[in-house]
N, C-alpha and C positions, 0 to 999 in steps of 0.2 A: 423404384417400383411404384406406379403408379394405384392406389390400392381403389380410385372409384374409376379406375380404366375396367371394364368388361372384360377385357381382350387379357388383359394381364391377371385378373380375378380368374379366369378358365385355362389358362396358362399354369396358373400354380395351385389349380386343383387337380392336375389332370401331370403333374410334372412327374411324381411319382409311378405312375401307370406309362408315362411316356419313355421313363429311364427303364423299367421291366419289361419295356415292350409290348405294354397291354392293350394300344390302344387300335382304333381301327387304322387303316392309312389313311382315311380322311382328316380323322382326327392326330395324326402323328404329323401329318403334315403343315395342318397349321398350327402346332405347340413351339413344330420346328420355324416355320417363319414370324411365328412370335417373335423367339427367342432371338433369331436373327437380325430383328428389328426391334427389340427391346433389351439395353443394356444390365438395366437392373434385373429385369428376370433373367437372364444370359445367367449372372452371377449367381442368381440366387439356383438355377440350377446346376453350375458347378459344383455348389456348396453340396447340395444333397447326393448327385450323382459321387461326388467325393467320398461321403458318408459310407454311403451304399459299395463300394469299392473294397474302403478301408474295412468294415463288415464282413466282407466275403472273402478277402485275402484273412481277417484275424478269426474267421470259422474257426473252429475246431475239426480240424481231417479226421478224426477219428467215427466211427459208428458205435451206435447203442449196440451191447450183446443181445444176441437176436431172443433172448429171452425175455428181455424188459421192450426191445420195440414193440413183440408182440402184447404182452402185457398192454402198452400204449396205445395200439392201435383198437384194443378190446376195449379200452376204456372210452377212448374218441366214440367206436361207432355206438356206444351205449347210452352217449350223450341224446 
């Protein structure tokens, strides 16, 4: 990874937003031809999309009892 390349500095600020899907299609589509043309950010996006995976496969299936969501969600909008 080239770290005083531009292209790769906006590449892997935006990598996370690009594996969530956050980003515009302008913007997804050049994170994606980065990446296609850059090795080292390739990897380094496996590395995270990997992260992010193992994450959501080891969630917890289970839900909060709807007495304590609500609790949480009084507390959030309180904030």
């Amino acid at each position: 990874m080239n770290f005083d390349c531009p292209d790769c500095e906006s590449a892997r600020r935006k990598l996370e937003a690009f594996i969530d899907r956050e980003l515009t299609d302008i913007e997804a589509v050049q994170v994606k031809r980065h990446l296609q043309e850059c090795s080292d950010c390739e990897r380094c996006f496996d590395f995270e999309d990997g992260v992010k995976q193992l994450v959501r496969r080891k969630a917890c299936p289970e839900s909060a009892p709807p007495h304590l969501a609500a609790r949480i969600r009084s507390l959030l909008s309180s904030s």
